[in-house]
SEFIZA-3560 file (N, C-alpha, C; in Angstrom, 3 decimals):
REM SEFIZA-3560
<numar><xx>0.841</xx><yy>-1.171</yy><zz>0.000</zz><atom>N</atom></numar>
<numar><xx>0.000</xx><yy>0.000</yy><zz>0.000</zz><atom>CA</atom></numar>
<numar><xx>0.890</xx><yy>1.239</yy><zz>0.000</zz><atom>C</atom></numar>
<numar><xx>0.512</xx><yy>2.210</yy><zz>-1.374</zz><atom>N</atom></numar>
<numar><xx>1.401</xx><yy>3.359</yy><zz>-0.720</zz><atom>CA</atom></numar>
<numar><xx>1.219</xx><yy>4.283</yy><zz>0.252</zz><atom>C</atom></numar>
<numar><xx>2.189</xx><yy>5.046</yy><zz>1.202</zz><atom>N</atom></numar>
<numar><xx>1.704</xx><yy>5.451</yy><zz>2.355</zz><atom>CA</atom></numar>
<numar><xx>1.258</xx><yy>7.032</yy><zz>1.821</zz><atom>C</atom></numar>
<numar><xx>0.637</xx><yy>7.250</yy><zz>3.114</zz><atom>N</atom></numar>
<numar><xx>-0.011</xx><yy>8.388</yy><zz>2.946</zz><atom>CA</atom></numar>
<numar><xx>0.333</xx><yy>9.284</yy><zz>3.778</zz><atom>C</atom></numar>
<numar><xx>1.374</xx><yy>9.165</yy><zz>4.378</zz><atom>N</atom></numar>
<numar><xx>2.062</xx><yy>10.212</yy><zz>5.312</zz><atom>CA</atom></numar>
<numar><xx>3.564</xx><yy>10.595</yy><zz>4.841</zz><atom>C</atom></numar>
<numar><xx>4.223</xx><yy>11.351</yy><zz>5.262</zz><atom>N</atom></numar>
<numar><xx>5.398</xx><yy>11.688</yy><zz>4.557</zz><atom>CA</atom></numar>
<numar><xx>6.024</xx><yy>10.484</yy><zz>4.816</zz><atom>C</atom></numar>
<numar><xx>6.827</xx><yy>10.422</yy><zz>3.483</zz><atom>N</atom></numar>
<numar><xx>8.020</xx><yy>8.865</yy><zz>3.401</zz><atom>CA</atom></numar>
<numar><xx>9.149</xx><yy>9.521</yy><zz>4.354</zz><atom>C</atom></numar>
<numar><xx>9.582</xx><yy>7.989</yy><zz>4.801</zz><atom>N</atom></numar>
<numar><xx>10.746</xx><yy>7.773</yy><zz>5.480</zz><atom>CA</atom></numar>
<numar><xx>11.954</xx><yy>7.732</yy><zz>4.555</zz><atom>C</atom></numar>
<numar><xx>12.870</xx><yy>7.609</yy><zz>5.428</zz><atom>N</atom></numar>
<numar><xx>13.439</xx><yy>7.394</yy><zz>6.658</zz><atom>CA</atom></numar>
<numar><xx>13.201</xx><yy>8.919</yy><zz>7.166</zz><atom>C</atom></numar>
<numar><xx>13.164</xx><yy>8.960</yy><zz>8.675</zz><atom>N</atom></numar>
<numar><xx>13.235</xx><yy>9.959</yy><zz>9.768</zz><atom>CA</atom></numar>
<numar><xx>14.119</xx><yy>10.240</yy><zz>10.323</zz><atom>C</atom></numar>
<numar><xx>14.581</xx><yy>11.009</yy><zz>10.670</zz><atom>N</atom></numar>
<numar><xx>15.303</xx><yy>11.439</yy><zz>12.034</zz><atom>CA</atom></numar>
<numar><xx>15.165</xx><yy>12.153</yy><zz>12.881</zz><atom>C</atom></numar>
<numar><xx>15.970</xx><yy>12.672</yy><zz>14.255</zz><atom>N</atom></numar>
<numar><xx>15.374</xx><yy>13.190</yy><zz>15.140</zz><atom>CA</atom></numar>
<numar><xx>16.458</xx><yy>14.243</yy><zz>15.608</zz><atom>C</atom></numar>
<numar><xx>16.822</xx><yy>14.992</yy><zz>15.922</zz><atom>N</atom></numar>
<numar><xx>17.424</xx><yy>16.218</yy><zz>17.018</zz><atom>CA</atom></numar>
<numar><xx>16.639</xx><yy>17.264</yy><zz>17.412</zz><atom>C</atom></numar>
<numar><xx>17.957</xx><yy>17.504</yy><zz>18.453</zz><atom>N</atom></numar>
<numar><xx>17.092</xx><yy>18.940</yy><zz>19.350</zz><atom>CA</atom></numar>
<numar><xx>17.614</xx><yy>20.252</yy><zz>18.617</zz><atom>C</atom></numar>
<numar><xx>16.558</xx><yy>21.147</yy><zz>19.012</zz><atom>N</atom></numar>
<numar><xx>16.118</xx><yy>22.449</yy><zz>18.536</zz><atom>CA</atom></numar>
<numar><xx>15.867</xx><yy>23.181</yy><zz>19.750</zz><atom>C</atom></numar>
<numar><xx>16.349</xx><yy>24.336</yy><zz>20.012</zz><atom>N</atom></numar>
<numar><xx>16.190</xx><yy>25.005</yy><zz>21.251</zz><atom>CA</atom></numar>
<numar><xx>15.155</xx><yy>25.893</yy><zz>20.869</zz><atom>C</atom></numar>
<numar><xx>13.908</xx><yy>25.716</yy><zz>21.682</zz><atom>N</atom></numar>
<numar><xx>12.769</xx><yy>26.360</yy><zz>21.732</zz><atom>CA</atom></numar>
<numar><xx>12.881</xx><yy>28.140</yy><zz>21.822</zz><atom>C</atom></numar>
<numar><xx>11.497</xx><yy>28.930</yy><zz>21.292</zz><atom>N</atom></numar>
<numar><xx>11.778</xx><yy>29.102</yy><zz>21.345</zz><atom>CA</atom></numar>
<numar><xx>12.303</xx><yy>30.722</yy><zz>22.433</zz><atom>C</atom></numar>
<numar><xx>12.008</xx><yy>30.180</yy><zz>23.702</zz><atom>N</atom></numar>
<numar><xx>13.463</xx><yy>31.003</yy><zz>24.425</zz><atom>CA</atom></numar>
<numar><xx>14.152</xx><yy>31.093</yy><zz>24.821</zz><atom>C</atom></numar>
<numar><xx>14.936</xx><yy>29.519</yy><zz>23.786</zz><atom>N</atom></numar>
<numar><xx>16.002</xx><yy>29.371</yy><zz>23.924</zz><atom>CA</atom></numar>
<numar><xx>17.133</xx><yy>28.634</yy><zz>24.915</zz><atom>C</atom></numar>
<numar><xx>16.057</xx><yy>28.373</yy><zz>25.510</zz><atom>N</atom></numar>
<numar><xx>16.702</xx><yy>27.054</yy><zz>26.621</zz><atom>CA</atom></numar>
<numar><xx>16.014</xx><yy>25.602</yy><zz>26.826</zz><atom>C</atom></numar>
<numar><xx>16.127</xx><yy>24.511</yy><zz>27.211</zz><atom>N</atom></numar>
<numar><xx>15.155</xx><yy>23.676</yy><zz>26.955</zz><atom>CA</atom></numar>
<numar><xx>14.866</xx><yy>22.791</yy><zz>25.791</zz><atom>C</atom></numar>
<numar><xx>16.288</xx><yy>22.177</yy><zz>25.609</zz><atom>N</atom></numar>
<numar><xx>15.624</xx><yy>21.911</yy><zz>23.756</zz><atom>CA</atom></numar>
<numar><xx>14.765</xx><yy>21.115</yy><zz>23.348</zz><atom>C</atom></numar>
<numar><xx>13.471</xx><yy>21.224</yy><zz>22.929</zz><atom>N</atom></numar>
<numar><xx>12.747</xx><yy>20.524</yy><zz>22.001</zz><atom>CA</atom></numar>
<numar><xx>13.013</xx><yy>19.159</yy><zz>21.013</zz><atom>C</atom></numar>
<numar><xx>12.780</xx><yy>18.319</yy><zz>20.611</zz><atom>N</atom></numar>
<numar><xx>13.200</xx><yy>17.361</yy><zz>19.823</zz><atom>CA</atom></numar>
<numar><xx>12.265</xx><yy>17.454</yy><zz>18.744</zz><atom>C</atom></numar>
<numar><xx>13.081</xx><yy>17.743</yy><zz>17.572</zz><atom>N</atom></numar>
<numar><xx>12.237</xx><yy>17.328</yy><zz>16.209</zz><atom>CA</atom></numar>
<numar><xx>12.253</xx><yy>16.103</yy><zz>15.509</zz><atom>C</atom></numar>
<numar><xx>11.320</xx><yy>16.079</yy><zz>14.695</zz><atom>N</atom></numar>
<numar><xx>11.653</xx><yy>14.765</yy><zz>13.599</zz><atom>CA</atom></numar>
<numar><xx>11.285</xx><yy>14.882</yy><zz>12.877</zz><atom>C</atom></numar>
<numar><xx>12.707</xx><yy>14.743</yy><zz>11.938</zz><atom>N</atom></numar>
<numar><xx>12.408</xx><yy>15.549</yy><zz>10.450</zz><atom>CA</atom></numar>
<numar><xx>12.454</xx><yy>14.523</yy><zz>9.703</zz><atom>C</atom></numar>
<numar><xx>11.750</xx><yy>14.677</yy><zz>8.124</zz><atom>N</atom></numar>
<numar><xx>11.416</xx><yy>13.970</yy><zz>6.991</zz><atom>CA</atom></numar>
<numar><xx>12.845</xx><yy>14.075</yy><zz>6.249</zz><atom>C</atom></numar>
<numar><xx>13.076</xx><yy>13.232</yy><zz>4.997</zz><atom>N</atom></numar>
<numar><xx>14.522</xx><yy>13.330</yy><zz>4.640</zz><atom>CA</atom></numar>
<numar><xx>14.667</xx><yy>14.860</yy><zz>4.186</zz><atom>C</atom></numar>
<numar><xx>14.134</xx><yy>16.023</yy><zz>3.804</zz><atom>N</atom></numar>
<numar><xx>13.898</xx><yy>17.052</yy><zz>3.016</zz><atom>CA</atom></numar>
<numar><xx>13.742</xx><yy>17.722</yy><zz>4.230</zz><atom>C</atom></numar>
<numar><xx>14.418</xx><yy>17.538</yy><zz>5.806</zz><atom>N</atom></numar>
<numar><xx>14.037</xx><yy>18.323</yy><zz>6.655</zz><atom>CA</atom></numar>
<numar><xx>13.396</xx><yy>19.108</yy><zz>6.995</zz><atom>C</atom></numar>
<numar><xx>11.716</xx><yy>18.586</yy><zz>6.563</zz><atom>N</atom></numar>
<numar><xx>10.514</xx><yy>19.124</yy><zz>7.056</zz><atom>CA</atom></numar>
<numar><xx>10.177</xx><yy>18.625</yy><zz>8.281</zz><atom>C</atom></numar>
<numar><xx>9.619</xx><yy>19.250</yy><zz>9.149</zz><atom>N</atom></numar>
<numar><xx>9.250</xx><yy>18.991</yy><zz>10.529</zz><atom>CA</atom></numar>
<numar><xx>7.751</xx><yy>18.102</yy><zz>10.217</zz><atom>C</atom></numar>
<numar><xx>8.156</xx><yy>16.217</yy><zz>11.054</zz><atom>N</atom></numar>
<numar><xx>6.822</xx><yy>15.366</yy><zz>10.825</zz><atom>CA</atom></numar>
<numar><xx>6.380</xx><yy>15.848</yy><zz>12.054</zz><atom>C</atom></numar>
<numar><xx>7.063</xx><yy>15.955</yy><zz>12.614</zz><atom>N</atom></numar>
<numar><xx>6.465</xx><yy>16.177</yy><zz>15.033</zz><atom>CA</atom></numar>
<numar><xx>7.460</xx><yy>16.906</yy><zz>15.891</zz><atom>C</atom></numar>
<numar><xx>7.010</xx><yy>17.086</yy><zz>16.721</zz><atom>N</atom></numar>
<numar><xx>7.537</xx><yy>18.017</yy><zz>17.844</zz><atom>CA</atom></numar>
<numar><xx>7.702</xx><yy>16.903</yy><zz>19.119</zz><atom>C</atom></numar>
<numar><xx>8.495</xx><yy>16.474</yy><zz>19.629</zz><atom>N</atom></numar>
<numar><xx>8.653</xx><yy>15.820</yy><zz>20.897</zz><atom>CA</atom></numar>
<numar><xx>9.208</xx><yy>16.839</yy><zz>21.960</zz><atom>C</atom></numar>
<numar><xx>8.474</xx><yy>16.947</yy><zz>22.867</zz><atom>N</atom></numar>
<numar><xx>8.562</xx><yy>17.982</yy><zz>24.383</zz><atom>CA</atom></numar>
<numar><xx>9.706</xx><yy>17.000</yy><zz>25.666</zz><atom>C</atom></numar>
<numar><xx>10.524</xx><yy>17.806</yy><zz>25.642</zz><atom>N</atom></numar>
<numar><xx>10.945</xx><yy>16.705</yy><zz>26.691</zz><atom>CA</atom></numar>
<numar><xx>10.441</xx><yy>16.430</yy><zz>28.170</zz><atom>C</atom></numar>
<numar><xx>10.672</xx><yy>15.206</yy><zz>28.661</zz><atom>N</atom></numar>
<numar><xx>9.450</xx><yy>14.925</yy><zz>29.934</zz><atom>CA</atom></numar>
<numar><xx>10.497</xx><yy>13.845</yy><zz>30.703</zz><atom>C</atom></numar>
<numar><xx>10.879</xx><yy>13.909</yy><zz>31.758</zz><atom>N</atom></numar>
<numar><xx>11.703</xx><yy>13.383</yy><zz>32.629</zz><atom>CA</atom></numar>
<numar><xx>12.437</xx><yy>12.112</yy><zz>31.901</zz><atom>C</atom></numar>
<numar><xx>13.175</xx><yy>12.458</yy><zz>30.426</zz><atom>N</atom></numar>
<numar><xx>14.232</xx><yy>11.440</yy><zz>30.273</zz><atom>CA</atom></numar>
<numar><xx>13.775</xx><yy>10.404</yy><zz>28.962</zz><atom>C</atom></numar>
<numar><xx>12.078</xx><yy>11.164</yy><zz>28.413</zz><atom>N</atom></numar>
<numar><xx>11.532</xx><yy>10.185</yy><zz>28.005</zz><atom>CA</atom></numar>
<numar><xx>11.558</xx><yy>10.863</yy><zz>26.474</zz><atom>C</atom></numar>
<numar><xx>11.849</xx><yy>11.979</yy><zz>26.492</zz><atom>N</atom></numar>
<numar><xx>12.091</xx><yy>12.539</yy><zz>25.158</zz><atom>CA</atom></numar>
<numar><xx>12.519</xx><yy>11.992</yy><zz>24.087</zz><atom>C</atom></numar>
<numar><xx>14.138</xx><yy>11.490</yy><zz>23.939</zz><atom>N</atom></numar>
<numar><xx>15.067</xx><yy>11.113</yy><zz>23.369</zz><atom>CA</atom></numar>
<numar><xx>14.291</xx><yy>9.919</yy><zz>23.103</zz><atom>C</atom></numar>
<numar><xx>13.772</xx><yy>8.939</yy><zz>23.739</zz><atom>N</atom></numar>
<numar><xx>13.233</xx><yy>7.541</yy><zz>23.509</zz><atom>CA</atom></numar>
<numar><xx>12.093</xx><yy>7.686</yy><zz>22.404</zz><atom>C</atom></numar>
<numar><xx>11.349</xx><yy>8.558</yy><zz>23.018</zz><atom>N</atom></numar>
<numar><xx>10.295</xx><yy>8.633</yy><zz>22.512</zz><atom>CA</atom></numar>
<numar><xx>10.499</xx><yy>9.621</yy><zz>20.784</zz><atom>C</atom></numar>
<numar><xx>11.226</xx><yy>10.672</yy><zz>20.494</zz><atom>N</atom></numar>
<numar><xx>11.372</xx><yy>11.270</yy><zz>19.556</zz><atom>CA</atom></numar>
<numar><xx>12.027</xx><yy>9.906</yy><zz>18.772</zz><atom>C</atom></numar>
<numar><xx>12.962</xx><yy>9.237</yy><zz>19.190</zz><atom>N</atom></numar>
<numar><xx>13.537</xx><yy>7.739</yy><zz>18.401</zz><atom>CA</atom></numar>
<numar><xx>13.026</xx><yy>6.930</yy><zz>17.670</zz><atom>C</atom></numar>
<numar><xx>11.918</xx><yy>6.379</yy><zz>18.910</zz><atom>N</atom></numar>
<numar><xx>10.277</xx><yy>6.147</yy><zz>18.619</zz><atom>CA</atom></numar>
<numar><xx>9.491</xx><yy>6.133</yy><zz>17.227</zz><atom>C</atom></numar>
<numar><xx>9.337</xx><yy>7.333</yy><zz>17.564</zz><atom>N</atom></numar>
<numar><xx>8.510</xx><yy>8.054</yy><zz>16.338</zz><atom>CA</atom></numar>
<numar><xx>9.193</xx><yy>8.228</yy><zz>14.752</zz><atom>C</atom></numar>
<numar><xx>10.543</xx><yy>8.327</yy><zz>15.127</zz><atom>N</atom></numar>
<numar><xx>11.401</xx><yy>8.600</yy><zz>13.839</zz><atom>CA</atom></numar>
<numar><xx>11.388</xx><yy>7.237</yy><zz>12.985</zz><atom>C</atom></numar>
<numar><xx>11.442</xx><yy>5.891</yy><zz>14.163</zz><atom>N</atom></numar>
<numar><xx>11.715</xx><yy>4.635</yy><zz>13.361</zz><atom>CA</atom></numar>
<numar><xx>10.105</xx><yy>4.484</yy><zz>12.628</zz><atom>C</atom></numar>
<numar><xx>9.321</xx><yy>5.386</yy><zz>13.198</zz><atom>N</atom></numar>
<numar><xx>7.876</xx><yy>4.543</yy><zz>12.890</zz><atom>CA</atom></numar>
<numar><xx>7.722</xx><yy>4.148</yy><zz>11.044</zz><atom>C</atom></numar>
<numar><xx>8.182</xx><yy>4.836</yy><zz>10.312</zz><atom>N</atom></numar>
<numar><xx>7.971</xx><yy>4.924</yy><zz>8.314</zz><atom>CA</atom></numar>
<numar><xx>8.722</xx><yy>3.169</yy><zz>8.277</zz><atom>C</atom></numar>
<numar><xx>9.943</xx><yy>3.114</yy><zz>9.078</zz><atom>N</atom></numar>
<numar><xx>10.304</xx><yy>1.728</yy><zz>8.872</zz><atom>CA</atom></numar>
<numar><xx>9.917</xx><yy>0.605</yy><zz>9.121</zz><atom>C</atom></numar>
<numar><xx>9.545</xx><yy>0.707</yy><zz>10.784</zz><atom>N</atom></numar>
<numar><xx>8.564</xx><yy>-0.418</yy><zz>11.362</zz><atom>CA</atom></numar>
<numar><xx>7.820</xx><yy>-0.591</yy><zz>10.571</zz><atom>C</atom></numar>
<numar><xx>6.894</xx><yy>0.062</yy><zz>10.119</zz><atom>N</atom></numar>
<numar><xx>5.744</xx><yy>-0.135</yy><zz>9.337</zz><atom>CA</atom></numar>
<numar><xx>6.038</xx><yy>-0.862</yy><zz>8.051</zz><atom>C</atom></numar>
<numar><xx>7.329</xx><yy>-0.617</yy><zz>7.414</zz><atom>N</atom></numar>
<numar><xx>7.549</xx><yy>-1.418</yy><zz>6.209</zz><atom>CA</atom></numar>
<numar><xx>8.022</xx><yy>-2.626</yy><zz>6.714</zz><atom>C</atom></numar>
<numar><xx>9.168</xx><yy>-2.631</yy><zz>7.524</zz><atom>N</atom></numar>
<numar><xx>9.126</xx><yy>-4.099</yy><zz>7.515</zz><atom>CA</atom></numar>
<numar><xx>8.139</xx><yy>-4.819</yy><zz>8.207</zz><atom>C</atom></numar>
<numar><xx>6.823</xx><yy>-4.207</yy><zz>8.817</zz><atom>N</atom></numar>
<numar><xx>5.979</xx><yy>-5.341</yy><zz>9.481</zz><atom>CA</atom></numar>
<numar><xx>5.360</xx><yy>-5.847</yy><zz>8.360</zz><atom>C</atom></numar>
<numar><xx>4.752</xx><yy>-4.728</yy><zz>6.899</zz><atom>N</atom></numar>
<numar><xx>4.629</xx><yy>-5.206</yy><zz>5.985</zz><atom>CA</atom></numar>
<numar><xx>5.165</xx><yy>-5.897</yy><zz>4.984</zz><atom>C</atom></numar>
<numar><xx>6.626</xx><yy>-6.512</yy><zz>4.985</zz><atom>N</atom></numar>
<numar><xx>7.687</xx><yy>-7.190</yy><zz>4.414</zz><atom>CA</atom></numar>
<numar><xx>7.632</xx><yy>-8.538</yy><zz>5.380</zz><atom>C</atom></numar>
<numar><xx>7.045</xx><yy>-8.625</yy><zz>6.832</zz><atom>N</atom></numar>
<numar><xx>7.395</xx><yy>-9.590</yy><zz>6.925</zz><atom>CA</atom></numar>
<numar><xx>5.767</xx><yy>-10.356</yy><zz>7.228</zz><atom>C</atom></numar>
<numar><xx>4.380</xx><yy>-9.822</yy><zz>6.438</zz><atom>N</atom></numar>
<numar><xx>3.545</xx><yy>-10.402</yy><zz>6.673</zz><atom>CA</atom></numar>
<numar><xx>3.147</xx><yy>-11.303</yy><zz>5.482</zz><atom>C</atom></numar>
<numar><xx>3.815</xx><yy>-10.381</yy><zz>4.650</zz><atom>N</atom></numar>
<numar><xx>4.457</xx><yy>-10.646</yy><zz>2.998</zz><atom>CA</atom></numar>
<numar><xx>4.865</xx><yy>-12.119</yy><zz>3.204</zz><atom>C</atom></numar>
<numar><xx>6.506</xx><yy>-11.775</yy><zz>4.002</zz><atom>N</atom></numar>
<numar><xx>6.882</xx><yy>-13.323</yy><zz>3.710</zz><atom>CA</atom></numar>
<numar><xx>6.352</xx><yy>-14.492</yy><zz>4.251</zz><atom>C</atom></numar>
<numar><xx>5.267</xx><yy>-14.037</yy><zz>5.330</zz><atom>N</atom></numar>
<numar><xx>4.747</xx><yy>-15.409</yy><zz>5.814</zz><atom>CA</atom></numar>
<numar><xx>3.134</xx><yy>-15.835</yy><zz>5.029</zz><atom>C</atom></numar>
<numar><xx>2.835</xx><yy>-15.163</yy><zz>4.167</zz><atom>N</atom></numar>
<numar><xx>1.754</xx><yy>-15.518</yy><zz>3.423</zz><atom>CA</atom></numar>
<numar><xx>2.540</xx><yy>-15.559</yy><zz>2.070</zz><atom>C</atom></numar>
<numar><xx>3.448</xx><yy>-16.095</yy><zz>2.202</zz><atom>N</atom></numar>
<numar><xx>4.360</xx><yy>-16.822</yy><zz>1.140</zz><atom>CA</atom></numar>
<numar><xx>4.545</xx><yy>-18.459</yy><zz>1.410</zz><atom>C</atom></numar>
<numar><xx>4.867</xx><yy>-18.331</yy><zz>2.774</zz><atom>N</atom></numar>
<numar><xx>4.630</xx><yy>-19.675</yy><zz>2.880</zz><atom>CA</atom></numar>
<numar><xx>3.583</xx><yy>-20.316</yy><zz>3.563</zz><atom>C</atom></numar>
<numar><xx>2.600</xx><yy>-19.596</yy><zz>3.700</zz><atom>N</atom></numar>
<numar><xx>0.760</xx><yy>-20.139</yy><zz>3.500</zz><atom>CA</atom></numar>
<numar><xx>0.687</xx><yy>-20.399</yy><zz>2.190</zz><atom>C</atom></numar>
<numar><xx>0.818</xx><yy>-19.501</yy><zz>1.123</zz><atom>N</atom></numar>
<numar><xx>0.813</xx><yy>-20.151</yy><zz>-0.329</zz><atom>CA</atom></numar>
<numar><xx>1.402</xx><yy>-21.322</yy><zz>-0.545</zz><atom>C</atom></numar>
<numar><xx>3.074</xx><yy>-21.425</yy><zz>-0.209</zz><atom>N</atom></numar>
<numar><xx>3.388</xx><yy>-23.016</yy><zz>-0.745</zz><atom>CA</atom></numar>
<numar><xx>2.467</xx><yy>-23.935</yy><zz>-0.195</zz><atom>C</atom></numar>
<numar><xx>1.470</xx><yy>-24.005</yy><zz>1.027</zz><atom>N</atom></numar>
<numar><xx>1.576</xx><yy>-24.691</yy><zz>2.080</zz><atom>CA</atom></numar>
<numar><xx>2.303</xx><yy>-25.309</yy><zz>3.203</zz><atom>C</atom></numar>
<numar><xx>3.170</xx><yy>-24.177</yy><zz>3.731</zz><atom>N</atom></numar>
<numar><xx>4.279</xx><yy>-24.641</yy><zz>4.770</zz><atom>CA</atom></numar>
<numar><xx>3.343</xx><yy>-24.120</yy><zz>5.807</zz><atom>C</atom></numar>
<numar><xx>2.211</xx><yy>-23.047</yy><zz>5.835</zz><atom>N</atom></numar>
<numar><xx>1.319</xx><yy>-23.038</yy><zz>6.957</zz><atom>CA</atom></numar>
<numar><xx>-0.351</xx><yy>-23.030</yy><zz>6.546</zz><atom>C</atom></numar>
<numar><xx>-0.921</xx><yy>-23.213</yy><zz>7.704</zz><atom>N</atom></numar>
<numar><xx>-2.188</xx><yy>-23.199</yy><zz>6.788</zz><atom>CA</atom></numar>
<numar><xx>-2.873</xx><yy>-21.882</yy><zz>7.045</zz><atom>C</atom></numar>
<numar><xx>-4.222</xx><yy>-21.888</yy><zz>7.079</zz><atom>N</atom></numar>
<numar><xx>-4.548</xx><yy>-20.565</yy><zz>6.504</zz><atom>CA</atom></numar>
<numar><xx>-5.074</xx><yy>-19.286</yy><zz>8.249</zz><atom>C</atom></numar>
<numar><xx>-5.280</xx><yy>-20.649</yy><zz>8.447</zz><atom>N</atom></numar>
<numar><xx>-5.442</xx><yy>-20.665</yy><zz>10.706</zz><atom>CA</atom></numar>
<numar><xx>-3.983</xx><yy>-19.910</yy><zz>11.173</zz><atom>C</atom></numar>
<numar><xx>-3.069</xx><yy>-20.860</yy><zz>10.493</zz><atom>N</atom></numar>
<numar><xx>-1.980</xx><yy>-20.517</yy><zz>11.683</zz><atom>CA</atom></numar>
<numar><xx>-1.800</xx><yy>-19.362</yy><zz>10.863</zz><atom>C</atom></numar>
<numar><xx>-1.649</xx><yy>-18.918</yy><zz>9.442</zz><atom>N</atom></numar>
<numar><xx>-1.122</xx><yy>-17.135</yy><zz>8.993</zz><atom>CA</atom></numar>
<numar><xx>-2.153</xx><yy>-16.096</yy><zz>9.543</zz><atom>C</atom></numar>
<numar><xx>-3.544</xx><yy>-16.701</yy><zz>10.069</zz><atom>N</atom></numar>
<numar><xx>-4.364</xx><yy>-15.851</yy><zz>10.896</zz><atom>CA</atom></numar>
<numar><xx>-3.619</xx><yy>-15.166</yy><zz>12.138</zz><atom>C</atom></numar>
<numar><xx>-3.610</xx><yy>-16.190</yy><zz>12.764</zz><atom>N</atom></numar>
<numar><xx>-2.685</xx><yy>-16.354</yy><zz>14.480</zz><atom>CA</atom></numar>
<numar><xx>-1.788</xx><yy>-15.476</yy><zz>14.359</zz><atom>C</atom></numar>
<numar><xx>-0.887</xx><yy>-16.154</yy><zz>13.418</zz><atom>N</atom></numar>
<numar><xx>0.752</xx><yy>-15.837</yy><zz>13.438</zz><atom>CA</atom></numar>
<numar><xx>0.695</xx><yy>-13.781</yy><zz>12.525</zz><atom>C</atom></numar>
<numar><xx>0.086</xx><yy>-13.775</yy><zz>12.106</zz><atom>N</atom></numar>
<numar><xx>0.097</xx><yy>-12.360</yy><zz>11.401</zz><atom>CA</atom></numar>
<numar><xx>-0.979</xx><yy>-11.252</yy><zz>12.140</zz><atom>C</atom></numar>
<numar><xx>-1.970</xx><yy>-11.993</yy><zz>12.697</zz><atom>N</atom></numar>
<numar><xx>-3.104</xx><yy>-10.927</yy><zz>12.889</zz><atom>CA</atom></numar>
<numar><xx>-2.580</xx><yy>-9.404</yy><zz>13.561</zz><atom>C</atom></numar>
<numar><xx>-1.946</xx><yy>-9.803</yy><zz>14.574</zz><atom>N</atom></numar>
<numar><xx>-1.526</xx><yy>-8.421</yy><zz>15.530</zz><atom>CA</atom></numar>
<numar><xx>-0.619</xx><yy>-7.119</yy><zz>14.334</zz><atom>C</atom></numar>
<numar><xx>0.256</xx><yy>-8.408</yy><zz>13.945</zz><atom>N</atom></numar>
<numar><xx>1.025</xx><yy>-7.012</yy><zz>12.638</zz><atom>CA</atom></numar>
<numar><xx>0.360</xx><yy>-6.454</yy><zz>12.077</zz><atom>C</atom></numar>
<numar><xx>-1.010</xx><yy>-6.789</yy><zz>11.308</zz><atom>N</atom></numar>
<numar><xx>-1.702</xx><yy>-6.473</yy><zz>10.671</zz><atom>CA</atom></numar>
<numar><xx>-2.564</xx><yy>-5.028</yy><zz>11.193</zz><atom>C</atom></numar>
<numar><xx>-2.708</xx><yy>-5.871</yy><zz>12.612</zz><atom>N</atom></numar>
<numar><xx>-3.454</xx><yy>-4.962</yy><zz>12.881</zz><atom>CA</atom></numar>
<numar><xx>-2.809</xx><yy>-3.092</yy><zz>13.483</zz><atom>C</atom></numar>
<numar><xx>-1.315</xx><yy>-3.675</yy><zz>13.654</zz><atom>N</atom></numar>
<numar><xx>-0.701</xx><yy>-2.628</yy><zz>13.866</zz><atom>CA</atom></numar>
<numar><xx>-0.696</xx><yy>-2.274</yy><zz>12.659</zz><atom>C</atom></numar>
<numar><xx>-0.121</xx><yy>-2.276</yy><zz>11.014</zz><atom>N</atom></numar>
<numar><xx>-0.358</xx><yy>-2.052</yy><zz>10.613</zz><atom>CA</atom></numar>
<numar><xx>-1.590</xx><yy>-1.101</yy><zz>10.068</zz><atom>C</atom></numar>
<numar><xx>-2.947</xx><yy>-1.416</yy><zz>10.338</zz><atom>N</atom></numar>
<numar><xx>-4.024</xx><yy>-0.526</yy><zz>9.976</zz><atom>CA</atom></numar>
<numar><xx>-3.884</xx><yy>0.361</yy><zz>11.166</zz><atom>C</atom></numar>
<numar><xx>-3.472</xx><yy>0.436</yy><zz>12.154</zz><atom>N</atom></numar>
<numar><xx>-3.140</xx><yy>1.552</yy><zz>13.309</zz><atom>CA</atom></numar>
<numar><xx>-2.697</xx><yy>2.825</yy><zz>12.308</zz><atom>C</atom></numar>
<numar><xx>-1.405</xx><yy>2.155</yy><zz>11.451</zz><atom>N</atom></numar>
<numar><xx>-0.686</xx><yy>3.446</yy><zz>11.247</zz><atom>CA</atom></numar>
<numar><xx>-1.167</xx><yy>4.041</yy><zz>9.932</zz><atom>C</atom></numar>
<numar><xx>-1.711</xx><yy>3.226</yy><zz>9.215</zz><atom>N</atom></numar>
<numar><xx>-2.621</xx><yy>3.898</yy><zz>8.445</zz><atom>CA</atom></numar>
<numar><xx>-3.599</xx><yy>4.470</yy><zz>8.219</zz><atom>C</atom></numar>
<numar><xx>-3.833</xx><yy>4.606</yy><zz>9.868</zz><atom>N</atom></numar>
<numar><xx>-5.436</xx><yy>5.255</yy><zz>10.197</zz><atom>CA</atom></numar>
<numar><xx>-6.894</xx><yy>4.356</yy><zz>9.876</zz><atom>C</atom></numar>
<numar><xx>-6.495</xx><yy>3.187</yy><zz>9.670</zz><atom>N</atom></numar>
<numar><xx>-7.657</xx><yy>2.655</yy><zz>9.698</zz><atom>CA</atom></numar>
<numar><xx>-8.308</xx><yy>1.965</yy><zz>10.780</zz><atom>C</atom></numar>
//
């Protein structure tokens, strides 16, 4: 599916707000447009701006790897139960980030 939010890859640094003390964490698109603003909050900033930056990737490879296991539901190396089981949650993270 193509995405509908700015493409990845992300990254993240601080930006000193602005009056100038306190720095802010951004996360910028490759074309260093601002995707979010992360506020820092007792230590959880840095994690969390990280977070958010990996999210364009997570999302591809959860979709690369739901791919490869309804590859091998096709040969029949699983059946159609266990690619339920075994995929549902990705999936469903998946439609998380696509807003569905």
């Amino acid at each position: 599916m193509d995405a509908k939010h700015t493409p990845g890859p992300w990254t993240f640094g601080e930006m000193l707000n602005g009056q100038g003390r306190i720095p802010d964490l951004n996360v910028y698109a490759a074309d260093d447009m601002i995707v979010a603003r992360v506020f820092p909050s007792e230590g959880e900033g840095n994690p969390n701006a990280a977070l958010i930056a990996a999210a364009p990737e997570l999302k591809d490879e959860l979709i690369n790897l739901v791919n490869t296991i309804r590859e091998l539901k096709n040969i029949g190396r699983i059946t159609d139960g266990e690619f339920v089981n075994i995929t549902q949650p990705a999936q469903m993270i998946i439609a998380k980030a696509e807003g569905r």
